[in-house]
Z-matrix of the N, CA and C atoms (Angstrom, degrees):
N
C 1 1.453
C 2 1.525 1 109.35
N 3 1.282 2 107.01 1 159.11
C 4 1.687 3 109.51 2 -176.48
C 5 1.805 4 96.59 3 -142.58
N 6 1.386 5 89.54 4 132.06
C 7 1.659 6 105.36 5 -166.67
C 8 1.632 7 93.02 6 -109.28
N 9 1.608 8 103.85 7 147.66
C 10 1.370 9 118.31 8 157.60
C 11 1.756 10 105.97 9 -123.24
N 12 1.209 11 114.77 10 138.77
C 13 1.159 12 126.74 11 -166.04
C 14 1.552 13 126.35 12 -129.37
N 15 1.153 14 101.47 13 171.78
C 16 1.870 15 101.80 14 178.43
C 17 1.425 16 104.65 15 -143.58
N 18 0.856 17 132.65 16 100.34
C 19 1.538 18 149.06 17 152.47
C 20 1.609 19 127.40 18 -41.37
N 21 0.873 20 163.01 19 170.62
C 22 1.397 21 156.70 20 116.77
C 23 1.676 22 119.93 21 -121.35
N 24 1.025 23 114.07 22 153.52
C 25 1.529 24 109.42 23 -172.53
C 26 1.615 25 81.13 24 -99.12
N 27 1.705 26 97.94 25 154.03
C 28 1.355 27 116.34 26 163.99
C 29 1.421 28 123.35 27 -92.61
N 30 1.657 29 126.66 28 -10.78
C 31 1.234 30 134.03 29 161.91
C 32 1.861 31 113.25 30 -60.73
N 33 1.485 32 105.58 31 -55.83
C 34 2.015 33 108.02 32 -148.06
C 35 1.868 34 73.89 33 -118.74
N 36 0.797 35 144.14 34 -40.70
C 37 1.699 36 142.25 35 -177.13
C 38 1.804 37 91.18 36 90.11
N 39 1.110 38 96.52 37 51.81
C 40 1.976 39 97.65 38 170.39
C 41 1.285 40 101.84 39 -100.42
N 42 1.514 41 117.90 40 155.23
C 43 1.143 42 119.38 41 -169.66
C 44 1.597 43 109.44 42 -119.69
N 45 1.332 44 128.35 43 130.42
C 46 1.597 45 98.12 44 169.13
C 47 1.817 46 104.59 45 -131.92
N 48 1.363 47 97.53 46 169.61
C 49 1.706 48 109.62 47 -156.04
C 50 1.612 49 95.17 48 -91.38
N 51 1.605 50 146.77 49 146.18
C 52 1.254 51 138.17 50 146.43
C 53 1.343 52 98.55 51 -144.86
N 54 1.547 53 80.74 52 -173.12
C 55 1.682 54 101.21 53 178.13
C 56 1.875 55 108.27 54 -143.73
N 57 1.271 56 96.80 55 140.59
C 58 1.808 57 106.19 56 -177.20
C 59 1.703 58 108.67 57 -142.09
N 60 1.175 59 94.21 58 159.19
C 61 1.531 60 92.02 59 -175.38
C 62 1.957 61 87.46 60 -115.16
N 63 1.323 62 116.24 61 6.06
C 64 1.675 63 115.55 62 -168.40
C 65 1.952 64 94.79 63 -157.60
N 66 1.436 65 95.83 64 83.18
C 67 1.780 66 122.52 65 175.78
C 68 1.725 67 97.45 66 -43.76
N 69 1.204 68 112.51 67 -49.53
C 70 1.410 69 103.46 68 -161.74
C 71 1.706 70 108.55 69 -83.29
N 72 0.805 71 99.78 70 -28.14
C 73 1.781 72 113.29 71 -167.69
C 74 1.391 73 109.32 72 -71.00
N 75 1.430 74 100.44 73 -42.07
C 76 1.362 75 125.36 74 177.36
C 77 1.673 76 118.27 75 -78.96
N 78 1.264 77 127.39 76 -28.91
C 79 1.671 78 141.89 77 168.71
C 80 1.777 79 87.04 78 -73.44
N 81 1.403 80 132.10 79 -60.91
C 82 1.583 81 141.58 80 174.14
C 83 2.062 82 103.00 81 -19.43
N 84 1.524 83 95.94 82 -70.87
C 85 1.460 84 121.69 83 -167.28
C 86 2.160 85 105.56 84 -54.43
N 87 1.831 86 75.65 85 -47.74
C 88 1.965 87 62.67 86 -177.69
C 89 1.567 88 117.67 87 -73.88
N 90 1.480 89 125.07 88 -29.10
C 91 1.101 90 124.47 89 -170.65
C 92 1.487 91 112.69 90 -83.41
N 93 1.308 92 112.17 91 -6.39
C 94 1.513 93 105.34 92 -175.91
C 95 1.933 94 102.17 93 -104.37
N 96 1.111 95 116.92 94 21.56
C 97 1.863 96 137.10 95 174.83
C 98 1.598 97 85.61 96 52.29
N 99 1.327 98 105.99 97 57.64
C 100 2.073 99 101.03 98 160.88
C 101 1.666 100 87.77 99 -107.38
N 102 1.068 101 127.48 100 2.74
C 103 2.156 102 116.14 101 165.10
C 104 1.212 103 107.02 102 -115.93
N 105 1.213 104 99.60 103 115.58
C 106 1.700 105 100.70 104 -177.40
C 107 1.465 106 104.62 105 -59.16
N 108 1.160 107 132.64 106 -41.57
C 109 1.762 108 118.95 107 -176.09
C 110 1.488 109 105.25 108 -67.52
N 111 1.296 110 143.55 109 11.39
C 112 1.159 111 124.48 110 179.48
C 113 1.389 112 88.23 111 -152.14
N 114 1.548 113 122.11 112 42.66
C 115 1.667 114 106.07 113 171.37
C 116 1.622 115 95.95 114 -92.04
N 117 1.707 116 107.86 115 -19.39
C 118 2.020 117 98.89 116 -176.36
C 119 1.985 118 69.24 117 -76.38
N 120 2.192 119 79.58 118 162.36
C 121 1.420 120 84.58 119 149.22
C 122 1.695 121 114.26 120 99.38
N 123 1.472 122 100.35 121 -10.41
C 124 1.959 123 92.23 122 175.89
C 125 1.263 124 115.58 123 -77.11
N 126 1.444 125 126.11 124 159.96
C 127 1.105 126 118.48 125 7.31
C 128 2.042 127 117.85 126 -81.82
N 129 0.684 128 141.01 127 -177.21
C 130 1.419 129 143.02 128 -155.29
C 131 1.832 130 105.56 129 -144.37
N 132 1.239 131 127.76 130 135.37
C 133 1.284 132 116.51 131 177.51
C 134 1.190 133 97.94 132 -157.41
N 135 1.665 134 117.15 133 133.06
C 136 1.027 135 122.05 134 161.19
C 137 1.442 136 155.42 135 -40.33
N 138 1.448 137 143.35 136 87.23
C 139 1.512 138 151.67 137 -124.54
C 140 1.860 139 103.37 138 -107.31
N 141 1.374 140 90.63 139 -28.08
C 142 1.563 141 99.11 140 -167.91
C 143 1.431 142 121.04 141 -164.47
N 144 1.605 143 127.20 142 140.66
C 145 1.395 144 100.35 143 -166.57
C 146 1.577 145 90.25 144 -165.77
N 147 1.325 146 137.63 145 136.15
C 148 1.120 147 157.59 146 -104.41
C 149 1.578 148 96.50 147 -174.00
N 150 1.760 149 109.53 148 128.95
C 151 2.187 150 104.69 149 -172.12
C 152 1.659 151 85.89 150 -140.89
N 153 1.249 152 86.07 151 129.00
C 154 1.803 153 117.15 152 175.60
C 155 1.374 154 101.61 153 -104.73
N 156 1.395 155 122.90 154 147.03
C 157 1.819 156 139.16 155 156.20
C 158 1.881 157 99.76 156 -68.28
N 159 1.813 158 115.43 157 -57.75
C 160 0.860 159 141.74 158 -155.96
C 161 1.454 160 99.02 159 -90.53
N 162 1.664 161 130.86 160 123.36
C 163 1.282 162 122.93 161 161.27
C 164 1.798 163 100.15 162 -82.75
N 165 0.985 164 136.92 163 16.34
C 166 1.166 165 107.47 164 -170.24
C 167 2.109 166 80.97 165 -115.14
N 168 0.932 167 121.54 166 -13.28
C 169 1.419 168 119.63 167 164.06
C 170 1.752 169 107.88 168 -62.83
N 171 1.693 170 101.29 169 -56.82
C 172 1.108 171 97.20 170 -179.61
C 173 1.663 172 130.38 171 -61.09
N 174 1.335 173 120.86 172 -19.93
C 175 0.958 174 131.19 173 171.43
C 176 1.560 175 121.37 174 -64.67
N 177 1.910 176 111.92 175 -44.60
C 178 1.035 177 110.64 176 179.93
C 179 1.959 178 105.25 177 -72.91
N 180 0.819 179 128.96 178 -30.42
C 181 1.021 180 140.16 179 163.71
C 182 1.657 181 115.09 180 -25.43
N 183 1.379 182 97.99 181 -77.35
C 184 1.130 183 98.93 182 -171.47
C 185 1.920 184 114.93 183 -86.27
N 186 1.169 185 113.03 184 12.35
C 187 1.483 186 128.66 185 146.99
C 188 1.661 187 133.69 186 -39.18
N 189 1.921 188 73.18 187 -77.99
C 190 1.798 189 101.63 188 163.94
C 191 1.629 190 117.64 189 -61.64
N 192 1.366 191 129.84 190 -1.32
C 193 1.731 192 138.39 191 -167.50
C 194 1.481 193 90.55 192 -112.92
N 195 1.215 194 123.89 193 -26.66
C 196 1.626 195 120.49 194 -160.59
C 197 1.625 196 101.79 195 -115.07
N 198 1.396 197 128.57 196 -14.03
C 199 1.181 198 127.33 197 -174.10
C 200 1.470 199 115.66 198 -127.02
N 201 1.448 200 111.06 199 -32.65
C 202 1.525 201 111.90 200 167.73
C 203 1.458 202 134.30 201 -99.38
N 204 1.167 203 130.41 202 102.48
C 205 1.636 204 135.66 203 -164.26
C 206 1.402 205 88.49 204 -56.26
N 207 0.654 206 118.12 205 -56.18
C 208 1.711 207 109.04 206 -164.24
C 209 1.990 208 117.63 207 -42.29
N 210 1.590 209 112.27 208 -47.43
C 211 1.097 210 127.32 209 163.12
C 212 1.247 211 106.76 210 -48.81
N 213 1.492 212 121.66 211 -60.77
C 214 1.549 213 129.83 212 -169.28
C 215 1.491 214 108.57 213 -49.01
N 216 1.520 215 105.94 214 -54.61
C 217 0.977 216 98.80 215 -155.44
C 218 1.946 217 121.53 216 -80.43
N 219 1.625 218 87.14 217 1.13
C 220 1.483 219 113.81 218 173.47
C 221 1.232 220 122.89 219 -62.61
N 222 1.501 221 98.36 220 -54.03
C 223 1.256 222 129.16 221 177.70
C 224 1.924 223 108.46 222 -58.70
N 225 0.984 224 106.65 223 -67.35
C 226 1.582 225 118.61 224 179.60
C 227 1.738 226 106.00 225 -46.85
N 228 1.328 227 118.84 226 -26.10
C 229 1.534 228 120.56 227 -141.04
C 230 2.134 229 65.60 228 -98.62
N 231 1.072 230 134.95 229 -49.34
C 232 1.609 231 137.02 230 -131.84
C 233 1.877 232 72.13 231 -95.46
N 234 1.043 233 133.63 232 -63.38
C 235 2.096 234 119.45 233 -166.81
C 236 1.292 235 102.85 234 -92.91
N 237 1.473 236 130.60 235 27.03
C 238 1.805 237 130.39 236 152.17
C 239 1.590 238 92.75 237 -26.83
N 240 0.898 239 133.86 238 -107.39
C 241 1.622 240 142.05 239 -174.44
C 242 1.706 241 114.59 240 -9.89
N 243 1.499 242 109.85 241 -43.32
C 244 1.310 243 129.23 242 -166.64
C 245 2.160 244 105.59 243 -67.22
N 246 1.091 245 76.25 244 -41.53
C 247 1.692 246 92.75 245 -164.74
C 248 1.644 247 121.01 246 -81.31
N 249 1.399 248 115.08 247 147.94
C 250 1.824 249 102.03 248 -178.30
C 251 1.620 250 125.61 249 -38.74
């Protein structure tokens, strides 16, 4: 399976968009500052998270989350509750 995800830091409540084919390994990587876009900002916890068969679904996926406000802001409007 291949996950696209939404993160939030628990310090600044920023959110950032990825994709992993290994949820835990990958939640591991951001909180320990091995991603530079999420080394400000630990600890980091998962808000939202999205499972593909297809990484190349998941990929386009998480394209449209990182480039189109409109998606984003879809997305953000549907886990209001979920988030700090």
């Amino acid at each position: 399976m291949y996950y696209v995800y939404i993160i939030q830091s628990s310090i600044n409540e920023k959110l950032y968009f990825g994709r992993t084919s290994d949820l835990e390994s990958r939640l591991k990587e951001h909180n320990s500052g091995k991603n530079f876009s999420t080394k400000e900002g630990k600890p980091w916890s998962y808000v939202y998270v999205e499972g593909y068969k297809s990484e190349k679904d998941a990929v386009s996926r998480e394209l449209k989350l990182k480039n189109y406000g409109n998606a984003r802001t879809y997305v953000k409007r549907r886990i209001k509750n979920s988030m700090l």
